[in-house]
KOLPAVO-154329 format. One record per residue (C-alpha): residue number from 1; chain; x, y, z; residue in one letter. Coordinates in nm, 4 decimals, padded with zeros to 6 digits, always signed. Last residue first. Layout:
BEGIN
@n=NUM | chain=A | xx=X | yy=Y | zz=Z | res=a
...
This chain:
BEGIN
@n=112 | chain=A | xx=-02.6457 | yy=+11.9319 | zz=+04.9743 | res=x
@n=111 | chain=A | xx=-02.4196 | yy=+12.2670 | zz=+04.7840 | res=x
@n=110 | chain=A | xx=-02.0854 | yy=+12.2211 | zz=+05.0824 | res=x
@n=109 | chain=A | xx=-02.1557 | yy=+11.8244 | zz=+05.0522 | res=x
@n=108 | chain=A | xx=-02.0984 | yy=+11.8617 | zz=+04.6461 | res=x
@n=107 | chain=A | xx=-01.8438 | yy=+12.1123 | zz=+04.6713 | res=x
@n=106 | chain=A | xx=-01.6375 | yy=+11.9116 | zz=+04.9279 | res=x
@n=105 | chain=A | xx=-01.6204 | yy=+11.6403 | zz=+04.6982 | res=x
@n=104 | chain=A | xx=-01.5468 | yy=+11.8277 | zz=+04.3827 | res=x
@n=103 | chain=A | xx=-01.2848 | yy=+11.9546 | zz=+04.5667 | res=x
@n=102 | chain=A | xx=-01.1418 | yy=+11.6226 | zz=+04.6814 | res=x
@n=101 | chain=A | xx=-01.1735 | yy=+11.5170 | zz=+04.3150 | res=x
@n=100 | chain=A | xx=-00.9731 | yy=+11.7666 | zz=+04.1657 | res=x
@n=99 | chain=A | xx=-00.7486 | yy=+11.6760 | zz=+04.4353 | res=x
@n=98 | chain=A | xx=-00.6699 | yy=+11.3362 | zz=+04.3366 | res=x
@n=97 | chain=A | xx=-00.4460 | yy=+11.4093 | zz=+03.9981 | res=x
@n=96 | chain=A | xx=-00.2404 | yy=+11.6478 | zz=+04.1936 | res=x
@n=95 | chain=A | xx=-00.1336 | yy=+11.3673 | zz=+04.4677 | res=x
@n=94 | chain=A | xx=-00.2411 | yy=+11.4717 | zz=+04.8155 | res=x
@n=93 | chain=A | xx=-00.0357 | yy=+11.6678 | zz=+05.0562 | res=x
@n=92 | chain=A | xx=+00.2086 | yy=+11.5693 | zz=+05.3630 | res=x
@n=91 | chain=A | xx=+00.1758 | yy=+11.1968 | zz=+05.3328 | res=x
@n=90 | chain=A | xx=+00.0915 | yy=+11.1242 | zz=+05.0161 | res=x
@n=89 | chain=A | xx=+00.4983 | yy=+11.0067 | zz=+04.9242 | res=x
@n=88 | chain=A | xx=+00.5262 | yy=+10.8001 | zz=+05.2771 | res=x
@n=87 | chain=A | xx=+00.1967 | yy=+10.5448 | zz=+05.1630 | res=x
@n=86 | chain=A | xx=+00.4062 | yy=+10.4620 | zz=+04.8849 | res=x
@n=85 | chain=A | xx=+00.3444 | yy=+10.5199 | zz=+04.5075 | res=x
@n=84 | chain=A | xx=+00.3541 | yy=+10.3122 | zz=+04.1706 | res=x
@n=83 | chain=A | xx=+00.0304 | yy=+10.0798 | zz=+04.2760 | res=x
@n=82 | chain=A | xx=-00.1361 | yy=+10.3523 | zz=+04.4751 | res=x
@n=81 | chain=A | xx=-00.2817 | yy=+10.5234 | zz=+04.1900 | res=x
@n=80 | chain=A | xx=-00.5106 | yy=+10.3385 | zz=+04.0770 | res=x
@n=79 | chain=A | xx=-00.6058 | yy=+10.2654 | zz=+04.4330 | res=x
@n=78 | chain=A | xx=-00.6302 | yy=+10.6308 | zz=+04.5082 | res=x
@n=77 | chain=A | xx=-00.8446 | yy=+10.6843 | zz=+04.2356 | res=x
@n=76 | chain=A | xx=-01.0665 | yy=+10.4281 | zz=+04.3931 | res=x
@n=75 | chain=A | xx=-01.0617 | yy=+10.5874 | zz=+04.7152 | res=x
@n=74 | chain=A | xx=-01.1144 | yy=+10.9570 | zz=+04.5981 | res=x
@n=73 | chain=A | xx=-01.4281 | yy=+10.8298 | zz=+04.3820 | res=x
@n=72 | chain=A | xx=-01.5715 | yy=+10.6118 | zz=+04.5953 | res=x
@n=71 | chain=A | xx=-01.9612 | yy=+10.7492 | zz=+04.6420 | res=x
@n=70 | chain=A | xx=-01.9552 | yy=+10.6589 | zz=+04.2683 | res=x
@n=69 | chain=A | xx=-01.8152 | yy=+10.3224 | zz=+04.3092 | res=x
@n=68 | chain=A | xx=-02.0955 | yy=+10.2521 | zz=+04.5971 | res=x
@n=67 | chain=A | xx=-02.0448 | yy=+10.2007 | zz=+04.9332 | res=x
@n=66 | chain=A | xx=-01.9557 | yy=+09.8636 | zz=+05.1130 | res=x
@n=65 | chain=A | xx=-01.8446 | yy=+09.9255 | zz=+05.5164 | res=x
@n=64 | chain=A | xx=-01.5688 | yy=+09.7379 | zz=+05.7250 | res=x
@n=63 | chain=A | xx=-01.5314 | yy=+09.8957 | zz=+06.0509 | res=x
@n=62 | chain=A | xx=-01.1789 | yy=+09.9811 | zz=+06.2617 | res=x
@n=61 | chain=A | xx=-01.1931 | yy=+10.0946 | zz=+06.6551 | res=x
@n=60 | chain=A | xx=-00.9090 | yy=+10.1405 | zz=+06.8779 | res=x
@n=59 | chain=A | xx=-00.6721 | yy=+10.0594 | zz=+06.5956 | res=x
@n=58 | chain=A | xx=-00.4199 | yy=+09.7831 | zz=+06.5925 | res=x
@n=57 | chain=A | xx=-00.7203 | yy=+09.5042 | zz=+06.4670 | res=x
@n=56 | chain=A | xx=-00.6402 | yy=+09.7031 | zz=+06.1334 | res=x
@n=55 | chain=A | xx=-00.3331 | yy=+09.5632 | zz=+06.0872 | res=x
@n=54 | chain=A | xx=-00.4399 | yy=+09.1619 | zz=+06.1891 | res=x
@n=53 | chain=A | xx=-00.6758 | yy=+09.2065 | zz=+05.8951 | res=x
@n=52 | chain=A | xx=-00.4523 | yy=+09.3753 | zz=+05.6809 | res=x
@n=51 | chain=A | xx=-00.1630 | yy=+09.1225 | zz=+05.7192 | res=x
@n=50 | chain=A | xx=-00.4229 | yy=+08.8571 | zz=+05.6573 | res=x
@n=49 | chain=A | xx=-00.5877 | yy=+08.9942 | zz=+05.3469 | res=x
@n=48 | chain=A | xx=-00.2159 | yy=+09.0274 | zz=+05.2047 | res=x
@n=47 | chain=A | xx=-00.1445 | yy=+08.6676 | zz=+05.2869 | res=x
@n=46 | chain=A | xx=-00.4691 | yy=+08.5461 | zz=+05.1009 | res=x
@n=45 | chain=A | xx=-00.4211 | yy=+08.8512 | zz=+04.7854 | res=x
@n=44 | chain=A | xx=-00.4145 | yy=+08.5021 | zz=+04.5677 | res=x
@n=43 | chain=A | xx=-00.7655 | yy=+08.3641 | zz=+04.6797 | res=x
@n=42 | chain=A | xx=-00.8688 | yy=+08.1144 | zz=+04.9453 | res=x
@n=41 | chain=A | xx=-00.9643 | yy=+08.4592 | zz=+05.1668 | res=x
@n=40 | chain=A | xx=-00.9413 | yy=+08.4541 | zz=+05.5543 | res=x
@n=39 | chain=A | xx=-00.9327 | yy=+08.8443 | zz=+05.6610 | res=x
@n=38 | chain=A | xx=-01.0894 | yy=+08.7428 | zz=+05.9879 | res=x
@n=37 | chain=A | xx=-01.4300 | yy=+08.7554 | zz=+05.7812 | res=x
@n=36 | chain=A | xx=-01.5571 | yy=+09.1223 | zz=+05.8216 | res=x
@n=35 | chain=A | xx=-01.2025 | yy=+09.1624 | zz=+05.6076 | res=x
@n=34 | chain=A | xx=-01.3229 | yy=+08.9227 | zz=+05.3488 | res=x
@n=33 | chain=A | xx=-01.6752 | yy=+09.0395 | zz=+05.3307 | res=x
@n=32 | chain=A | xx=-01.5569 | yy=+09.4109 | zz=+05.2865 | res=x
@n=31 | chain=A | xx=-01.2669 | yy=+09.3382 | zz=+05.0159 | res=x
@n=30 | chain=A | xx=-01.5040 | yy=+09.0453 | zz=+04.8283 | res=x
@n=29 | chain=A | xx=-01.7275 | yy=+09.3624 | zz=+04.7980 | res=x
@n=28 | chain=A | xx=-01.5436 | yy=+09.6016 | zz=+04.6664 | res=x
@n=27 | chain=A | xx=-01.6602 | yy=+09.9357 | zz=+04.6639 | res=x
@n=26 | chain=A | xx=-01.4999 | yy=+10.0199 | zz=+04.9551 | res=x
@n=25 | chain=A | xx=-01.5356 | yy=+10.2126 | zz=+05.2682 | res=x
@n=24 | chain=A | xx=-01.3436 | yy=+10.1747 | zz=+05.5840 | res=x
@n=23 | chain=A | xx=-01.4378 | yy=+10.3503 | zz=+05.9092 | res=x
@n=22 | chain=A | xx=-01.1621 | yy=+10.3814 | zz=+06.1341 | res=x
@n=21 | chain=A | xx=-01.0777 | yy=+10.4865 | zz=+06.4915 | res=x
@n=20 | chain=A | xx=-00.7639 | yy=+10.5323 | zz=+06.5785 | res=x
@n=19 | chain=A | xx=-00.5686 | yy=+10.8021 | zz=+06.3033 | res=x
@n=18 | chain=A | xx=-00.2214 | yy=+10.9525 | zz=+06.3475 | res=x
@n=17 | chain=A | xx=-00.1794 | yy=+11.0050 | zz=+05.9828 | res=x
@n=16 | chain=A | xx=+00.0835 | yy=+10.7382 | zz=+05.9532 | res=x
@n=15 | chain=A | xx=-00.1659 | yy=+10.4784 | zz=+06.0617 | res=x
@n=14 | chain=A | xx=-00.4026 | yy=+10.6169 | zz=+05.8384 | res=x
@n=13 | chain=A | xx=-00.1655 | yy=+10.5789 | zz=+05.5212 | res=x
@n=12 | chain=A | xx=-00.0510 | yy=+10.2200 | zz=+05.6400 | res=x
@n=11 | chain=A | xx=-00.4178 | yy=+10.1049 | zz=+05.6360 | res=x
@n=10 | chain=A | xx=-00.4846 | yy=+10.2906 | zz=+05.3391 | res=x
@n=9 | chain=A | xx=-00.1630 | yy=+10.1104 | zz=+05.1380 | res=x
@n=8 | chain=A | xx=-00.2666 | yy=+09.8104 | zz=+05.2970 | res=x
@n=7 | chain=A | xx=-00.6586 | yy=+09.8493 | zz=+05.1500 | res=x
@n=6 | chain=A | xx=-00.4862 | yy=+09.9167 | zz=+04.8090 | res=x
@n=5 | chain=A | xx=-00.2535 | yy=+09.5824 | zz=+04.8385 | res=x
@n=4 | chain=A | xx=-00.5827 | yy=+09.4245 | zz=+04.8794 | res=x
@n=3 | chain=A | xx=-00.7259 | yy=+09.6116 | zz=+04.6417 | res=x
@n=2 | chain=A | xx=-00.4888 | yy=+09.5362 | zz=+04.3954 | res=x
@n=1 | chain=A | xx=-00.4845 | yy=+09.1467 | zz=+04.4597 | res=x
């Protein structure tokens, strides 16, 4: 159910943002299957998969991908996150506890 509601949250975050073409990454792998799927799950997050499938079908282009936890860092401590925020509060800057990671990001690709 969380990363449903955090793949919503992202959803409503890009939207927000401006953005048309996605490419979304998670580490979850029911998430990815389910959304390349029509969003049909049996499970409790069913309705949520649903609005996010349809939601995503609004962009020009959207992809499911899987990645690894560790190339998720930003996503999944957005996730943590997202569960006592709104996609409205991140809008302007990122929360203080994510950009630590965002810099450690762009260091890492800046030093490859």
């Amino acid at each position: 159910m969380d990363e449903a509601m955090t793949l919503r949250f992202g959803l409503t975050l890009a939207q927000k943002a401006g953005c048309n073409r996605l490419i979304i990454n998670s580490d979850n792998m029911e998430v990815i299957e389910t959304m390349k799927e029509g969003g049909r799950s049996a499970g409790a997050a069913t309705t949520i998969f649903d609005v996010c499938f349809h939601f995503a079908c609004d962009f020009v282009a959207s992809r499911f991908e899987h990645c690894s936890r560790e190339a998720n860092k930003v996503a999944h401590e957005f996730a943590r996150l997202a569960k006592f925020s709104r996609a409205s509060d991140w809008f302007d800057e990122p929360p203080d506890e994510v950009v630590s990671i965002l810099l450690n990001d762009v260091l890492i690709i800046s030093n490859e």
